[in-house]
C-alpha positions as CSV (number, residue, x, y, z in Angstrom):
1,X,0.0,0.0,0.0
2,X,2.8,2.0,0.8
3,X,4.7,1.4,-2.4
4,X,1.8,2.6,-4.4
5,X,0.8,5.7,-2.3
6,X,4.9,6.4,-3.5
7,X,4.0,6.1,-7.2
8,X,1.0,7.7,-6.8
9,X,3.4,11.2,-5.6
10,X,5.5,11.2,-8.3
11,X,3.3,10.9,-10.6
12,X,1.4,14.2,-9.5
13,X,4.7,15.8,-8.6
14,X,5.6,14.8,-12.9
15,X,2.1,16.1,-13.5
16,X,3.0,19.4,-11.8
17,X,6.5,19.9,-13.7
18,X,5.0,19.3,-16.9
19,X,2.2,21.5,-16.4
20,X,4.8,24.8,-15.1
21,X,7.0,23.9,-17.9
22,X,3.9,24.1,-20.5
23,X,2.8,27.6,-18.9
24,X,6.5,28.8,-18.9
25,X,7.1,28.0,-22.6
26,X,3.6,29.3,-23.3
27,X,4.9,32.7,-21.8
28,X,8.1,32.9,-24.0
29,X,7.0,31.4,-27.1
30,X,3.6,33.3,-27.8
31,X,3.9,36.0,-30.1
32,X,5.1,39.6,-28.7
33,X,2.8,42.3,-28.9
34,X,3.3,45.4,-31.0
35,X,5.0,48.1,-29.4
36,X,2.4,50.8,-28.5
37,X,5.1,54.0,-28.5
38,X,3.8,56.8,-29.6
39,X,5.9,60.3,-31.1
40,X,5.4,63.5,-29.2
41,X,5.5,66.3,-32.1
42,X,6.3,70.1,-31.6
43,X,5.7,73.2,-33.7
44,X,9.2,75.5,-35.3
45,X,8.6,78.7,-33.3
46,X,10.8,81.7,-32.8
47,X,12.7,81.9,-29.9
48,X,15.2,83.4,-27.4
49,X,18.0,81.8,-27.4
50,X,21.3,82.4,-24.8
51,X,24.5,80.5,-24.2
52,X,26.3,81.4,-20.8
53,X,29.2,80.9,-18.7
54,X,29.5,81.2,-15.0
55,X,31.7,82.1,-12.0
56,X,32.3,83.9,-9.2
57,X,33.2,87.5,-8.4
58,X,33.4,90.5,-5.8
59,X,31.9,93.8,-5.6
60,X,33.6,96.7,-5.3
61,X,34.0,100.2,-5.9
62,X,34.7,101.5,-9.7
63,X,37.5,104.3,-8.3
64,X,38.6,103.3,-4.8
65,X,41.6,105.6,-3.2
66,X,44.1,104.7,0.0
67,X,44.6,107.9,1.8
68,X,47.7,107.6,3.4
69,X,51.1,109.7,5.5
70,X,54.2,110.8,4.2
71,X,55.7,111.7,7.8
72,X,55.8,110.1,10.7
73,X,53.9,111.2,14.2
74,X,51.0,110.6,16.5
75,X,47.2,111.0,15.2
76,X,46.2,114.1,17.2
77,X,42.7,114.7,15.5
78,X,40.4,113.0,13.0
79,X,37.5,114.7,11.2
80,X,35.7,111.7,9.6
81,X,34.8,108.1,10.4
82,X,33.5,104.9,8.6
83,X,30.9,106.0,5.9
84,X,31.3,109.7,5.8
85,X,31.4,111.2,3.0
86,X,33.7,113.5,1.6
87,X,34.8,116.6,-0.8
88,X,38.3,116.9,-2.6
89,X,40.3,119.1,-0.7
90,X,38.7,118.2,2.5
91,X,40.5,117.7,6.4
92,X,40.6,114.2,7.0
93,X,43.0,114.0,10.1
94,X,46.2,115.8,11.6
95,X,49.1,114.9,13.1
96,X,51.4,116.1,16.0
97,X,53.3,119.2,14.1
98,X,55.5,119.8,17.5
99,X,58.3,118.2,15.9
100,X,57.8,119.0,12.4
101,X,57.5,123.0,12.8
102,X,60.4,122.9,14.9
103,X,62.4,121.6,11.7
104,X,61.2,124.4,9.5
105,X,62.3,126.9,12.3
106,X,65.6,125.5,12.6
107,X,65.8,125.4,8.5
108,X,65.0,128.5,8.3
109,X,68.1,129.5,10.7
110,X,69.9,127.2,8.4
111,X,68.8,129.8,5.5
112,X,69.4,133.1,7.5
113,X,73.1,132.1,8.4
114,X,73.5,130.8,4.9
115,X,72.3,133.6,3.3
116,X,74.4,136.2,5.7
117,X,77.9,134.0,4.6
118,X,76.7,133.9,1.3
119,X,76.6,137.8,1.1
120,X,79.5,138.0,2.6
121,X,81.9,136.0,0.4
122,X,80.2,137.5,-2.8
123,X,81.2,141.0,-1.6
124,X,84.7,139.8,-0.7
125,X,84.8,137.8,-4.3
126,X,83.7,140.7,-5.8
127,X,86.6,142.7,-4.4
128,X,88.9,140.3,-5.1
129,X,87.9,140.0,-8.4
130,X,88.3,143.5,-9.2
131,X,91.7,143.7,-7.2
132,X,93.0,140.6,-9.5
133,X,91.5,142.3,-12.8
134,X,94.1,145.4,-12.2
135,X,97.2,143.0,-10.9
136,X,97.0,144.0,-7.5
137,X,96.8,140.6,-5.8
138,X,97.9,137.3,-6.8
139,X,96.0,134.0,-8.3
140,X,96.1,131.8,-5.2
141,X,94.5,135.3,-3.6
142,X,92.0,135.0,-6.3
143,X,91.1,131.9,-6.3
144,X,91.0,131.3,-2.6
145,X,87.8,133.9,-2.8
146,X,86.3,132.6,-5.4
147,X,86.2,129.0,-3.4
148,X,84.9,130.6,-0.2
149,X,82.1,132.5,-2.7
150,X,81.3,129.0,-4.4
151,X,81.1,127.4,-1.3
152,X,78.6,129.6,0.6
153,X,76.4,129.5,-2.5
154,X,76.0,125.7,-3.0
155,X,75.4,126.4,1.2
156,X,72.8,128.7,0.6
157,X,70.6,126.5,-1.9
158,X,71.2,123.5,-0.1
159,X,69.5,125.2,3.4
160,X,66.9,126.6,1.0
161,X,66.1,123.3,0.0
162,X,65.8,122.0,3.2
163,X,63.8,124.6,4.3
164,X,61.1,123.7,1.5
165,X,61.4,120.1,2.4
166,X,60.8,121.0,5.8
167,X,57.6,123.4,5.0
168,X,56.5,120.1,2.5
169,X,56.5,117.7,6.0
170,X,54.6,120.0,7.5
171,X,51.9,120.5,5.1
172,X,51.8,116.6,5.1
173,X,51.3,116.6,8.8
174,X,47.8,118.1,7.4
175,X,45.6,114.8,5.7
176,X,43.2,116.0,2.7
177,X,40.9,113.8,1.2
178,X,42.3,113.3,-3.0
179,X,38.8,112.6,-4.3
180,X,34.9,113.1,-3.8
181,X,34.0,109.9,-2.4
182,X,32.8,108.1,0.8
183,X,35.0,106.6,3.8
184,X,35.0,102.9,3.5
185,X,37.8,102.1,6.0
186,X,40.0,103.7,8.5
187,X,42.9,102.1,9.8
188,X,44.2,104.7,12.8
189,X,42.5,106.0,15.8
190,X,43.4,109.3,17.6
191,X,46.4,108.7,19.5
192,X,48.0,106.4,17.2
193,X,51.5,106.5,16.3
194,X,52.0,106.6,12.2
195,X,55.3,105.8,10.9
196,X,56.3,106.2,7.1
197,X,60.0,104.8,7.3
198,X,59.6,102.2,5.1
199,X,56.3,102.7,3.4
200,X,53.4,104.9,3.5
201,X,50.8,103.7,5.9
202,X,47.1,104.0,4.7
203,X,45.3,105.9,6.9
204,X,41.6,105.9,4.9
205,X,39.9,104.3,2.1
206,X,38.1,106.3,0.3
207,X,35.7,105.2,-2.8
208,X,34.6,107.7,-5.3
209,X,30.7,107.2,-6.6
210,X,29.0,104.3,-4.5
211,X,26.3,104.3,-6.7
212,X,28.4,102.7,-9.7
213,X,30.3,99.6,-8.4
214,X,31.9,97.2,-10.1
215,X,32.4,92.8,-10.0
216,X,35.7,91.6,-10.2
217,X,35.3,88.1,-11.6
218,X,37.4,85.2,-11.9
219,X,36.4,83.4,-15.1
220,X,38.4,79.5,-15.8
221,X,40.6,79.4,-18.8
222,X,38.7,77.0,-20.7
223,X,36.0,79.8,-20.6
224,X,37.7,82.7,-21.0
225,X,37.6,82.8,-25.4
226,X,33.7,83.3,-25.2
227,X,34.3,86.4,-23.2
228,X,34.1,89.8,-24.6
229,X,33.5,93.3,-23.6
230,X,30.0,94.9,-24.1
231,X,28.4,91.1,-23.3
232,X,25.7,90.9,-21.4
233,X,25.6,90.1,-17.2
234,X,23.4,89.3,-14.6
235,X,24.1,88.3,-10.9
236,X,23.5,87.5,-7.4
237,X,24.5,88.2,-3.8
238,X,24.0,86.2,-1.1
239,X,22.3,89.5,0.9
240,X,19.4,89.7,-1.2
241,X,18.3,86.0,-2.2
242,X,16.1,85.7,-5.0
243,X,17.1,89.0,-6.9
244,X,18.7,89.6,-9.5
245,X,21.4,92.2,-10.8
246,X,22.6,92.9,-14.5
247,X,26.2,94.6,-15.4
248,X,28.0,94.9,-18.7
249,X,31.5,93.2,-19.7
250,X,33.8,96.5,-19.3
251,X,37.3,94.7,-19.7
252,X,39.4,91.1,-20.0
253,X,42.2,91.4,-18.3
254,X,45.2,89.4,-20.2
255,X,47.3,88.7,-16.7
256,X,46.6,85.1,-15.7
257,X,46.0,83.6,-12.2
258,X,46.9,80.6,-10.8
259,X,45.7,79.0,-7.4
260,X,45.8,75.3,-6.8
261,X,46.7,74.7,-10.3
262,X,43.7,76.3,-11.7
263,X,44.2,79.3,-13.9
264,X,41.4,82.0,-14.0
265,X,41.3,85.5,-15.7
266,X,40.1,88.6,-14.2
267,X,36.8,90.2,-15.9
268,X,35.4,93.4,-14.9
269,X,32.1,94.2,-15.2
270,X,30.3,97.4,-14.8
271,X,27.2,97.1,-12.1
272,X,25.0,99.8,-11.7
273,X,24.1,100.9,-7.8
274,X,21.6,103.7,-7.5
275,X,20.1,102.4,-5.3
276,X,23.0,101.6,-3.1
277,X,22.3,97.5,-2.6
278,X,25.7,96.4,-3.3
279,X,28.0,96.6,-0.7
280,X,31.8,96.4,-1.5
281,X,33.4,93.0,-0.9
282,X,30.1,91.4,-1.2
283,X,30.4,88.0,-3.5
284,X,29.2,87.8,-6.8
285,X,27.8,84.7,-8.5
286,X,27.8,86.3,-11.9
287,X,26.5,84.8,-15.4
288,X,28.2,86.0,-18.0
289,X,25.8,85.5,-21.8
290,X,28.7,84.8,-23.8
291,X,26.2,84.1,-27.3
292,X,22.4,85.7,-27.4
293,X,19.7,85.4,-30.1
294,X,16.2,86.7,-30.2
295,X,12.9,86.5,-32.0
296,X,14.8,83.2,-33.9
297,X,13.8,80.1,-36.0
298,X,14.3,77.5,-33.2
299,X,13.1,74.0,-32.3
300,X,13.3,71.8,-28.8
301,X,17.1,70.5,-28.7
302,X,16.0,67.0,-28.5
303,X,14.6,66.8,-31.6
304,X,18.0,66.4,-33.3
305,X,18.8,63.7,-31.3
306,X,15.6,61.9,-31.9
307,X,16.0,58.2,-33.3
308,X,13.7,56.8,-35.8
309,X,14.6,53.3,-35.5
310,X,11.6,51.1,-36.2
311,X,13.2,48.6,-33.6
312,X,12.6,51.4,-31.6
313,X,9.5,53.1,-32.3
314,X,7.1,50.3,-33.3
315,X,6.6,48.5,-37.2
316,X,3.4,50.6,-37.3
317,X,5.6,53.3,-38.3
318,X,7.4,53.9,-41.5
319,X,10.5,55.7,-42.1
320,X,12.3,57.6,-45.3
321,X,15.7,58.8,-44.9
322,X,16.4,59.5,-48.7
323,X,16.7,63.5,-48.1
324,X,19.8,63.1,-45.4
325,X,23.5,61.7,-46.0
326,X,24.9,60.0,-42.7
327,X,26.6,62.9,-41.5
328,X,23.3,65.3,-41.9
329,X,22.5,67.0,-38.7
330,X,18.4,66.2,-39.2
331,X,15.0,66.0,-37.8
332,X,11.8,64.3,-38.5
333,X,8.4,65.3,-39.5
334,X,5.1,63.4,-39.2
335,X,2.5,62.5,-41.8
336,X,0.4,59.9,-40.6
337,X,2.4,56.9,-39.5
338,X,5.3,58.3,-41.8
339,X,8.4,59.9,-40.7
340,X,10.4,61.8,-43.0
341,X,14.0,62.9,-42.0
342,X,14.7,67.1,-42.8
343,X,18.4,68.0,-42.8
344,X,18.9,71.5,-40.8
345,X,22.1,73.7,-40.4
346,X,21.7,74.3,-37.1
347,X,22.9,77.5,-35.1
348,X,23.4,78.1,-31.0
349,X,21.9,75.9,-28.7
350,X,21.3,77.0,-25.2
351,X,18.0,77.5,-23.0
352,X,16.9,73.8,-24.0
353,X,16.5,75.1,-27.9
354,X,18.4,74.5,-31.2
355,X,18.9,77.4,-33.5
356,X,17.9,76.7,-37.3
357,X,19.4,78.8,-39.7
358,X,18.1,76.5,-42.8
359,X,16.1,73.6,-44.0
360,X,12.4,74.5,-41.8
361,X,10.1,77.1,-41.5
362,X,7.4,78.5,-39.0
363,X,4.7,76.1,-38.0
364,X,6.5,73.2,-39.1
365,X,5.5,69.9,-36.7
366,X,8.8,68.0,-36.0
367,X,9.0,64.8,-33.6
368,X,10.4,65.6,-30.4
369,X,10.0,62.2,-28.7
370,X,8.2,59.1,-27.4
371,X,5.8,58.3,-25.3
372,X,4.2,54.9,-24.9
373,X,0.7,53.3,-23.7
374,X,1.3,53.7,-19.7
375,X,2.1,56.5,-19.2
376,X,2.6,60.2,-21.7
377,X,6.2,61.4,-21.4
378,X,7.6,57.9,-20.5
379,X,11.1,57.5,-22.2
380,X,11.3,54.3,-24.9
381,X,13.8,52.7,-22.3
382,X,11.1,52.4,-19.6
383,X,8.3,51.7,-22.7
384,X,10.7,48.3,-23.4
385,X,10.9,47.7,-19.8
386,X,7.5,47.4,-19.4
387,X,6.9,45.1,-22.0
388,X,9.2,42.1,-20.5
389,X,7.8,39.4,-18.7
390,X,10.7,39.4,-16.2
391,X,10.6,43.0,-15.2
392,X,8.4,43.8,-12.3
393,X,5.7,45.7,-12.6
394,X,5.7,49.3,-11.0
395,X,2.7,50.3,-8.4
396,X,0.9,52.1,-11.3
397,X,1.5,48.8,-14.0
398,X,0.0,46.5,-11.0
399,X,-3.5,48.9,-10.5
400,X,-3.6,49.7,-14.2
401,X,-3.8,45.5,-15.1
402,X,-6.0,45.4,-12.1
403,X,-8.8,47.6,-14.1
404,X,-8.4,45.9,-17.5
């Protein structure tokens, strides 16, 4: 009994195996429905086209001017602090003059005894001169005056000289402002010892017009040859999120810049600031539209990389390619379940569009895309996807079967 309850198993279990290996060949072998992928189509309109590069800059001021010390000495007054603004000409600060107007007293000494020995020798030159003309006195007599003269002159303009230097240090002791501007940094407080030994310590900062700035931008090498002056700009800061500026290409700079092995080039662009947003040293995230077209013959870029392989697409569809050679940048149009390939000479691309300088006009319909039965907009790899019986089916797939 037991023997034949064992037959009687694996005979159903051989039952079983034959019946999933009949439904699994029935799955693979029965014919393959058509591909339902259909063509999304646009119209040739006119567009605006723009190409640009990017990169990052900083604001500052067009005409921007260190105010600085010739002499040396402490800060005994300032007239003007962070943000004021300011005339040509004007009294910025001044500095001790104790010292300094003792040394144009004590050139002027220098002069006064100068001068007095100068006047001196010439009278006695003079004489001597006279004396020698008639053969009274001797050479060495002669000349020996006419040292002592020479002598008290060059004396004479050198303590003039000193004098002026002297009266020059003491004018400097006296800080003017060069320009009309506004004070954007001051480096002293009163009280503060200057010292111009070595260099010339700036003092102020002083920017001309605040209501025209301008972006220093670094722009990479590999986009520097699109770059011109008089291109358009816009930009951003991060203090006002959201808006947006515009500036003009004013100059390339040919010096190169390297840092960390990457070379940029300096572009200055002109930024308009009436109303006194942009602050200098602010950063700049600047778009530079290196190529702009309006009101042009355009179609969607994707169109010239559009395949019309019937592998692809579905046999319902016919294809002619007779008009285009291999290397023919081309599109296709749609008549019915016909697609015939255009070839275009194509312009700037940019913005998502392709410009067409020749082979279509306005109004045109050109195939874009796919799309297939389960879903519009679906690209064709997800349309082949779909239509295996080993891939799974997506949530969508599971409630759509569901309904049929």
């Amino acid at each position: 009994m037991s023997a034949k309850n064992s037959k009687k198993k694996k005979l159903i279990i051989i039952c079983a195996a034959v019946v999933v290996l009949i439904v699994v060949l029935a799955l693979f072998l029965r014919p393959e429905k058509d591909k339902q992928v259909h063509l999304t189509t646009a119209k040739v309109e006119k567009q605006n086209i723009n190409t640009s590069i990017t990169a990052t800059g900083t604001i500052e001021p067009i005409n921007k001017v260190d105010v600085g010390t010739q002499v040396s000495g402490i800060v005994t007054k300032l007239y003007v602090d962070y943000n004021s603004l300011v005339k040509k000409g004007q009294i910025l600060a001044e500095l001790d003059k104790v010292n300094l107007q003792n040394e144009v007293t004590n050139a002027q000494n220098n002069v006064e005894s100068a001068k007095t020995q100068y006047e001196y020798e010439k009278k006695n030159y003079d004489r001597i001169k006279t004396l020698h003309d008639q053969k009274l006195i001797s050479d060495s007599e002669y000349e020996d005056a006419y040292y002592r003269y020479r002598t008290a002159k060059i004396s004479y303009d050198k303590s003039k000289t000193d004098l002026s230097r002297a009266q020059t240090n003491l004018g400097y002791a006296t800080i003017y402002s060069p320009i009309d501007g506004t004070v954007i940094s001051k480096s002293v407080e009163e009280g503060q010892t200057v010292a111009a030994s070595f260099s010339t310590p700036t003092i102020f900062t002083i920017a001309n017009d605040l209501t025209k700035m301008q972006v220093v931008a670094d722009v990479d090498e590999a986009d520097i040859g699109g770059v011109q002056e008089g291109q358009r700009v816009s930009f951003t800061v991060d203090a006002y999120p959201g808006e947006k500026f515009d500036g003009t290409v004013k100059q390339v700079r040919l010096e190169a810049k390297t840092t960390s092995n990457v070379v940029t080039y300096e572009v200055i662009i002109d930024a308009p600031n009436n109303d006194l947003k942009l602050k200098p040293g602010l950063t700049a995230n600047v778009s530079i539209y290196t190529q702009e077209r309006n009101d042009i013959i355009a179609v969607p870029a994707k169109a010239l990389s559009f395949n019309a392989d019937i592998k692809l697409i579905g046999s319902k569809y016919t294809v002619d390619n007779s008009k285009i050679t291999p290397n023919d940048k081309h599109v296709y149009t749609l008549s019915g379940n016909k697609l015939t390939a255009i070839p275009v000479k194509t312009g700037i691309t940019g913005s998502g569009y392709t410009e067409i300088l020749e082979g279509l006009t306005l109004g045109q319909s050109i195939v874009t895309g796919t799309s297939d039965d389960l879903g519009e907009g679906k690209s064709l790899e997800q349309a082949q996807q779909s239509s295996s019986p080993f891939s799974m089916p997506g949530p969508g797939q599971r409630n759509n079967k569901s309904k049929k």
